[in-house]
C-alpha positions in Angstrom: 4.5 -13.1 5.4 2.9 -9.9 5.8 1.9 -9.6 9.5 1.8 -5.9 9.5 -0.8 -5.5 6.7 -4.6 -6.9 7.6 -7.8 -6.5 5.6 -11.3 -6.1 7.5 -14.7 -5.5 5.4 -15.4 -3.1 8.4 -12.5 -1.0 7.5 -12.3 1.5 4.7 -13.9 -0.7 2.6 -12.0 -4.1 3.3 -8.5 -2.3 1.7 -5.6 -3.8 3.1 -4.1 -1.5 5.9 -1.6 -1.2 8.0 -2.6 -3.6 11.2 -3.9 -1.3 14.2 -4.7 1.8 11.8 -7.0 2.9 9.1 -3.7 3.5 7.1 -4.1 1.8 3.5 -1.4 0.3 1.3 -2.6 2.2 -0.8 -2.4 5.3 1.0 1.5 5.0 1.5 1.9 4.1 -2.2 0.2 7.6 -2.9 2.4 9.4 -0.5 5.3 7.8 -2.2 4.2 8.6 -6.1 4.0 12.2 -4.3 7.1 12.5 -3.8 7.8 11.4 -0.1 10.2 9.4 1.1 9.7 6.8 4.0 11.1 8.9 6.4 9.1 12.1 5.6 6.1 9.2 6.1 7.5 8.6 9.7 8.0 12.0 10.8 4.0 12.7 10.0 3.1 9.9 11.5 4.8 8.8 14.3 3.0 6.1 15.6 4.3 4.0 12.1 7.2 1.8 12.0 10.1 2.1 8.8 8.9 -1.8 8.7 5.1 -0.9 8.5 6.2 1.2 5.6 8.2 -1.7 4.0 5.5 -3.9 4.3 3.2 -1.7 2.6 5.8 -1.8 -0.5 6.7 -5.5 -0.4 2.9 -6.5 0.0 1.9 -4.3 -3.0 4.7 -5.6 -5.2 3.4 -9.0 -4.4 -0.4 -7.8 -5.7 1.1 -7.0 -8.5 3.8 -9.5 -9.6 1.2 -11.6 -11.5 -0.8 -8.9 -13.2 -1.5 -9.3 -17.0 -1.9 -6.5 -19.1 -4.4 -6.8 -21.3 -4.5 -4.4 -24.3 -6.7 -4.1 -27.0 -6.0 -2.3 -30.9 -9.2 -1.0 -32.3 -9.2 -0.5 -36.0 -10.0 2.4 -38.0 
């Protein structure tokens, strides 16, 4: 499902990144909170694809989809 994103303990810690760089999901999700959109992503980096950048956004919605928040009241 998400051939374009790999995760190697050798790599920047084992973060999943975009296959063939040391770009993280992470990374682009930064870049995106920032501010910039996927094609301002593109036009810095040109050796990305608009689908590398996709992936990176479907594959970190899926990390996150079954996430429980956990929060805790403390008392007076």
């Amino acid at each position: 499902m998400f051939d374009r994103i790999t995760s190697n303990p050798a790599i920047l810690g084992g973060k999943p990144i975009i296959r063939g760089s040391r770009i993280s999901v992470e990374l682009i999700l930064e870049w995106i909170a920032s501010g910039a959109t996927r094609d301002d992503i593109l036009r810095k980096h040109t050796h990305l694809t608009a689908a590398d950048v996709e992936q990176a956004l479907a594959y970190a919605a899926s990390a996150v989809r079954n996430e429980v928040l956990v929060t805790a009241e403390v008392g007076d």
